[in-house]
Structures are given as structure tokens and as C-alpha cells.
N, CA, C and O atoms as a GROMACS GRO file, in nm:
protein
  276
    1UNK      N    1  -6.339  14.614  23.164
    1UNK     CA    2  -6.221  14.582  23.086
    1UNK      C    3  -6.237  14.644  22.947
    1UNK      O    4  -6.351  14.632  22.903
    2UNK      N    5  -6.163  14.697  22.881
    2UNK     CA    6  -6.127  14.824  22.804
    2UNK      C    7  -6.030  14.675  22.655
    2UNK      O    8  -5.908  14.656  22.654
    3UNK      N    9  -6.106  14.621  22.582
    3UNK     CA   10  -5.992  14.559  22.491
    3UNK      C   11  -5.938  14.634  22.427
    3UNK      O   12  -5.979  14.612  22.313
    4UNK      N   13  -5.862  14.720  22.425
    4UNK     CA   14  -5.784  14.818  22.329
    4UNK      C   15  -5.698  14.841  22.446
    4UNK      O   16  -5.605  14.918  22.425
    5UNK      N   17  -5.705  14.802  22.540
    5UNK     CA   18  -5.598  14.807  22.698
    5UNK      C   19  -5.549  14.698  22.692
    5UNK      O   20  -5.432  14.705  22.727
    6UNK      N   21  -5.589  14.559  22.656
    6UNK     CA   22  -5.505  14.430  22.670
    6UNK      C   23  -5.381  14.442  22.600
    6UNK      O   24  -5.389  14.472  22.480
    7UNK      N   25  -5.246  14.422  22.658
    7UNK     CA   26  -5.166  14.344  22.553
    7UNK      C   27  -5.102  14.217  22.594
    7UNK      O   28  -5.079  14.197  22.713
    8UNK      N   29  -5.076  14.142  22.513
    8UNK     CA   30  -5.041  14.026  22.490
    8UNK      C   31  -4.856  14.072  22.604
    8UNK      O   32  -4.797  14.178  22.622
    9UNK      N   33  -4.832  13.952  22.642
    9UNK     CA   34  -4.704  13.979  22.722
    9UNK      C   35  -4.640  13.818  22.737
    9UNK      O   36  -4.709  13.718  22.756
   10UNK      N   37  -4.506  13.820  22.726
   10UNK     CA   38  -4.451  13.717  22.666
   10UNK      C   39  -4.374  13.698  22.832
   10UNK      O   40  -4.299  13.770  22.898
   11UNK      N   41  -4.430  13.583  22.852
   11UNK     CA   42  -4.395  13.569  23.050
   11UNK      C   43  -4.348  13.364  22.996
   11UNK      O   44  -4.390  13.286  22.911
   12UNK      N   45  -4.237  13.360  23.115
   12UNK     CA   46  -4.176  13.240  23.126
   12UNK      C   47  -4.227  13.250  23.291
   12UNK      O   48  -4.254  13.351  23.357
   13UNK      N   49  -4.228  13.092  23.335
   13UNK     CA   50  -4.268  13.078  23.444
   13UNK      C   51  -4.185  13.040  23.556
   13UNK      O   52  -4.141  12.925  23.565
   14UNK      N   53  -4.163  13.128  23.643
   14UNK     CA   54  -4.104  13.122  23.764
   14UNK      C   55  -4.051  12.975  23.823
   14UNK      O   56  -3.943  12.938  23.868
   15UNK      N   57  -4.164  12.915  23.805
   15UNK     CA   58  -4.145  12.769  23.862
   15UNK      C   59  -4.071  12.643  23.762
   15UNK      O   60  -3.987  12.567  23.809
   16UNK      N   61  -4.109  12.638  23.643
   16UNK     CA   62  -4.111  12.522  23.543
   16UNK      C   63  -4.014  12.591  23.432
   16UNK      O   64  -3.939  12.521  23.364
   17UNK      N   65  -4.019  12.708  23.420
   17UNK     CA   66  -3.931  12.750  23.307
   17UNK      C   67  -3.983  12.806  23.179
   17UNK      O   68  -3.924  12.866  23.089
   18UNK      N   69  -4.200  12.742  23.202
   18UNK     CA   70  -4.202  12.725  23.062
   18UNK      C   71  -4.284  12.851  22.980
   18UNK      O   72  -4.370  12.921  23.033
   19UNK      N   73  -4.246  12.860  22.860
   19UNK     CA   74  -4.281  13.010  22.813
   19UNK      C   75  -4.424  13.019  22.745
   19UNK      O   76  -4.459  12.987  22.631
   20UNK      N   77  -4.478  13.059  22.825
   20UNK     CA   78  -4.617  13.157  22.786
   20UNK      C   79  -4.651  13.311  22.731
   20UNK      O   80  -4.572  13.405  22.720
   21UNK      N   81  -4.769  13.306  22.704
   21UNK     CA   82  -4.812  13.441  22.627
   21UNK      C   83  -4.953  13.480  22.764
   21UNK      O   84  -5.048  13.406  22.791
   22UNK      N   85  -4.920  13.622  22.831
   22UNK     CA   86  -5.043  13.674  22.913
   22UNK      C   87  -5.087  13.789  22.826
   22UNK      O   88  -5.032  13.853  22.737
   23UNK      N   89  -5.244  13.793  22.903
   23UNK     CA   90  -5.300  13.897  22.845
   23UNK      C   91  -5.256  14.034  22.965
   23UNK      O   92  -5.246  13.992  23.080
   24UNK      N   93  -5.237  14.150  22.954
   24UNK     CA   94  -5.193  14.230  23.066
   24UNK      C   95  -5.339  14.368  23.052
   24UNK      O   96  -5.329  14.438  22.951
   25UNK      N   97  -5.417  14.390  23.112
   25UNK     CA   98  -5.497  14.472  23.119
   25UNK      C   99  -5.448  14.598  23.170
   25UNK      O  100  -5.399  14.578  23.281
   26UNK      N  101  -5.442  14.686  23.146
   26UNK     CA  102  -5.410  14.835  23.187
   26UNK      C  103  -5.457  14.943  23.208
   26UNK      O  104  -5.410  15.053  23.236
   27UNK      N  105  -5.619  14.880  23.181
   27UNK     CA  106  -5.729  14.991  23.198
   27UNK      C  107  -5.742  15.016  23.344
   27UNK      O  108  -5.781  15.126  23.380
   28UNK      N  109  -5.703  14.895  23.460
   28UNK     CA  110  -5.704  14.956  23.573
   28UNK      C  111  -5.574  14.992  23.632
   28UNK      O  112  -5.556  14.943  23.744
   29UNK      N  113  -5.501  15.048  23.595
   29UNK     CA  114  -5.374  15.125  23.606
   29UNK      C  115  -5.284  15.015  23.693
   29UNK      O  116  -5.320  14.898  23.682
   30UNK      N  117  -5.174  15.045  23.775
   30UNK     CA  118  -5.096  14.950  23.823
   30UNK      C  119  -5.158  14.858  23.885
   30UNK      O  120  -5.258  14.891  23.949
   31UNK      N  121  -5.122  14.736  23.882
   31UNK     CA  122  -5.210  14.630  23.996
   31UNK      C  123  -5.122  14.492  24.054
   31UNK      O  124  -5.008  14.460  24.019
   32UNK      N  125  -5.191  14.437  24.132
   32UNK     CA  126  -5.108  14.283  24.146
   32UNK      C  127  -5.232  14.209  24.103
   32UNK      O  128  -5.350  14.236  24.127
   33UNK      N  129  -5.192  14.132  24.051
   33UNK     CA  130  -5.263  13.980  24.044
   33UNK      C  131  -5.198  13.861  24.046
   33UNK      O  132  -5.075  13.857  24.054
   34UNK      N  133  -5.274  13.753  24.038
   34UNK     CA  134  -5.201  13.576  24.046
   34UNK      C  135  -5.265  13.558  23.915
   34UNK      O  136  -5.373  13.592  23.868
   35UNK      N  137  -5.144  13.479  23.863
   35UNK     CA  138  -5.213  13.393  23.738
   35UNK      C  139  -5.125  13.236  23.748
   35UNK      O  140  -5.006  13.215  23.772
   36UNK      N  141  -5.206  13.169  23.726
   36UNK     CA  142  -5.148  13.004  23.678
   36UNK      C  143  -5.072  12.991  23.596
   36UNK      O  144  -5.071  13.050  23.488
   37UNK      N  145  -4.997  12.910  23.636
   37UNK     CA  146  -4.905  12.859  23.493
   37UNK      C  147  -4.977  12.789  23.459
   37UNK      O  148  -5.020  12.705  23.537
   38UNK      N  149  -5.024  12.794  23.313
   38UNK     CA  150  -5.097  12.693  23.269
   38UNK      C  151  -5.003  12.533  23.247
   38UNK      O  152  -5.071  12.431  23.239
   39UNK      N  153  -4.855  12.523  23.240
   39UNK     CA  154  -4.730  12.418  23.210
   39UNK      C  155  -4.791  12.366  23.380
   39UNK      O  156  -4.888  12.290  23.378
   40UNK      N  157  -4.746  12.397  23.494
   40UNK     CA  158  -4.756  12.361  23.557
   40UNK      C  159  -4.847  12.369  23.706
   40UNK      O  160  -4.843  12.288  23.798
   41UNK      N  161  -4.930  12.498  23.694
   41UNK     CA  162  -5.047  12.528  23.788
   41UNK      C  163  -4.983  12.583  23.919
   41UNK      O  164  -5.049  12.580  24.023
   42UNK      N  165  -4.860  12.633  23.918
   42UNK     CA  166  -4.803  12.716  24.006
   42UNK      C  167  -4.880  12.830  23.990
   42UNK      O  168  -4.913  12.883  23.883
   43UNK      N  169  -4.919  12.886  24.169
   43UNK     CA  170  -4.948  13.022  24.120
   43UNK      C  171  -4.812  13.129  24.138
   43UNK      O  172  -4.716  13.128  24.215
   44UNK      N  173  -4.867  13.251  23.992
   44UNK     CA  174  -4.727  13.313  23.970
   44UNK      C  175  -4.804  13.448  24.004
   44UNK      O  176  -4.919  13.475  23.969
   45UNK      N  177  -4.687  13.560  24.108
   45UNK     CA  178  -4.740  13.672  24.165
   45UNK      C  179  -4.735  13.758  24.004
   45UNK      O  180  -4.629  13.756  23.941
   46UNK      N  181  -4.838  13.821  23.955
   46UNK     CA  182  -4.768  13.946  23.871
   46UNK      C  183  -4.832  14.038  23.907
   46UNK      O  184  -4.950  14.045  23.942
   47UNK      N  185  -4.710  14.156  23.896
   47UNK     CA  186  -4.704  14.297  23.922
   47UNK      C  187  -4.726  14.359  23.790
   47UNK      O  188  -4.634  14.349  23.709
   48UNK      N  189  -4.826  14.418  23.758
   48UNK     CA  190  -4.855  14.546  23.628
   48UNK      C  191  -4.783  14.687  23.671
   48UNK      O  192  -4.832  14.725  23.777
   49UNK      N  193  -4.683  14.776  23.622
   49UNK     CA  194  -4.652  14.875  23.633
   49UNK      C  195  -4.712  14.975  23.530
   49UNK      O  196  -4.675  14.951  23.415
   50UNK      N  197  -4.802  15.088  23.544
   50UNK     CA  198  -4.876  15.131  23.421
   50UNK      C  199  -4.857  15.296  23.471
   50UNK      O  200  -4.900  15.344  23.576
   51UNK      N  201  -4.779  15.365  23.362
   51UNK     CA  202  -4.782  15.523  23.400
   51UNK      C  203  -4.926  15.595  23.434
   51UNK      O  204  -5.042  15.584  23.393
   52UNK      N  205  -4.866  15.664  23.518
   52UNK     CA  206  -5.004  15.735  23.558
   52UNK      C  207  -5.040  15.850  23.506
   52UNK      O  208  -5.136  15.922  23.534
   53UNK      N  209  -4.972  15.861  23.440
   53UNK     CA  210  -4.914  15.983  23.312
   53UNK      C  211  -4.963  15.983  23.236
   53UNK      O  212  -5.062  16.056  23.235
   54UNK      N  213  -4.923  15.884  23.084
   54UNK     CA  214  -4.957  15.833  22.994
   54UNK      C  215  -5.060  15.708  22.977
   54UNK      O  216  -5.128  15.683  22.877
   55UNK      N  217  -5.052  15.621  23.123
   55UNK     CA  218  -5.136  15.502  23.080
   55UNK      C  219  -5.048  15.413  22.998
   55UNK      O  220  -5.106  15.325  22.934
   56UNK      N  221  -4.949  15.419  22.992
   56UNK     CA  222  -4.916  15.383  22.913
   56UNK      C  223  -4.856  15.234  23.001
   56UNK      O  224  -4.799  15.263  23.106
   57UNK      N  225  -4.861  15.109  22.973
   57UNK     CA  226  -4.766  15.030  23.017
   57UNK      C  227  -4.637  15.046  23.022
   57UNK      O  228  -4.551  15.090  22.946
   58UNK      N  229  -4.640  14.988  23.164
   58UNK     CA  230  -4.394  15.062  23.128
   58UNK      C  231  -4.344  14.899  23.197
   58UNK      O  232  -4.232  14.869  23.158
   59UNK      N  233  -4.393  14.820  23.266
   59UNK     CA  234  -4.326  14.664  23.360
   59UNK      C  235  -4.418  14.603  23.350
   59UNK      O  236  -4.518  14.671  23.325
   60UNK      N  237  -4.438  14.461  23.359
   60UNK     CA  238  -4.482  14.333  23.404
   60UNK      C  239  -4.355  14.244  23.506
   60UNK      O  240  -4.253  14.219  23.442
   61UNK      N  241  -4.356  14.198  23.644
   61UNK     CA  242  -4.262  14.165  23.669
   61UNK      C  243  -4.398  14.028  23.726
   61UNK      O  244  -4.521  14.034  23.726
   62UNK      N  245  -4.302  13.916  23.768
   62UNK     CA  246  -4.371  13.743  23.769
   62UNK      C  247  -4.291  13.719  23.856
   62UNK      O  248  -4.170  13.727  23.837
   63UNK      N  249  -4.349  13.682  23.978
   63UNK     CA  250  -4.257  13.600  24.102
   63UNK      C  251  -4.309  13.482  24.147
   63UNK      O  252  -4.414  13.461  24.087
   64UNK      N  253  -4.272  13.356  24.258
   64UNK     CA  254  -4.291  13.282  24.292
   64UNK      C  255  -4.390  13.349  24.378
   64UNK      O  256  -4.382  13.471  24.392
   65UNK      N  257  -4.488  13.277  24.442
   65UNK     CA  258  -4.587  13.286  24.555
   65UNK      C  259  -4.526  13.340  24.694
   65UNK      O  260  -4.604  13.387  24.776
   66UNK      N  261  -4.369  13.333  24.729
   66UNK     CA  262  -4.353  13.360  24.798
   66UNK      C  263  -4.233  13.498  24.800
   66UNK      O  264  -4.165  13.540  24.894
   67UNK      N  265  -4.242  13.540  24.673
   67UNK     CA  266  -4.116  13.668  24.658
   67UNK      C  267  -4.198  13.743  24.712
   67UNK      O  268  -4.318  13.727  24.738
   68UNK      N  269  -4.124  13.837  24.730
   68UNK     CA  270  -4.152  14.002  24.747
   68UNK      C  271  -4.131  14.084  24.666
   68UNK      O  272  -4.018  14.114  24.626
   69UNK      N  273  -4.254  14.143  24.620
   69UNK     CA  274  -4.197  14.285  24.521
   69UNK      C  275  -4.164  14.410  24.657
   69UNK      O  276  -4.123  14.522  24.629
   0.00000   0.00000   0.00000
């Protein structure tokens, strides 16, 4: 993990509504992961979209456990 790759990302939660701050890592280029709502301990799907170009972050998208990206 690369800290000069984290940024801070301003995510509301799928389930409860309630608004949080994630850390989004980008040093390993696009990815999925689960993270908790910390409000309510739902797990929430997130999708990292990261150019493969630039590196640059371009999406964060947050679904219920059972969406589909």
C-alpha cells in the first residue's frame, strides 16, 4: 500500500443512508472489495475504477451485497 495512493472518498451507505468518509487505495489499480458500514455493519460491495493510463482514479461505485456491477 502506496499512502500517497489513498484518497479519502465521501460514500453514503446503501443500506441505512448514513454518510461516511472511505479510504480508496489505487496503488492496485481497479478492484472490488467489501467494506462495512460502520452506522450499520451491512456489508457494502465497492467497485474502484482507476485509469490504466494515468493511474489516476476516475469511479468509486457502493452496492448492496446483492447488486450487480
Amino acid at each position: 500500500m502506496n499512502e500517497e495512493m489513498l484518497f479519502p472518498w465521501p460514500a453514503t451507505c446503501p443500506y441505512c443512508d448514513a454518510s461516511f468518509e472511505m479510504l480508496i487505495d489505487s496503488s492496485v489499480g481497479s478492484h472490488a472489495t467489501w467494506e462495512d458500514c460502520p452506522q450499520c455493519c451491512a456489508p457494502i460491495q465497492v467497485r474502484v475504477s482507476v485509469s490504466p493510463f494515468s493511474g489516476e482514479l476516475e469511479d468509486v461505485m457502493l452496492g448492496q451485497d446483492d447488486d450487480v456491477f
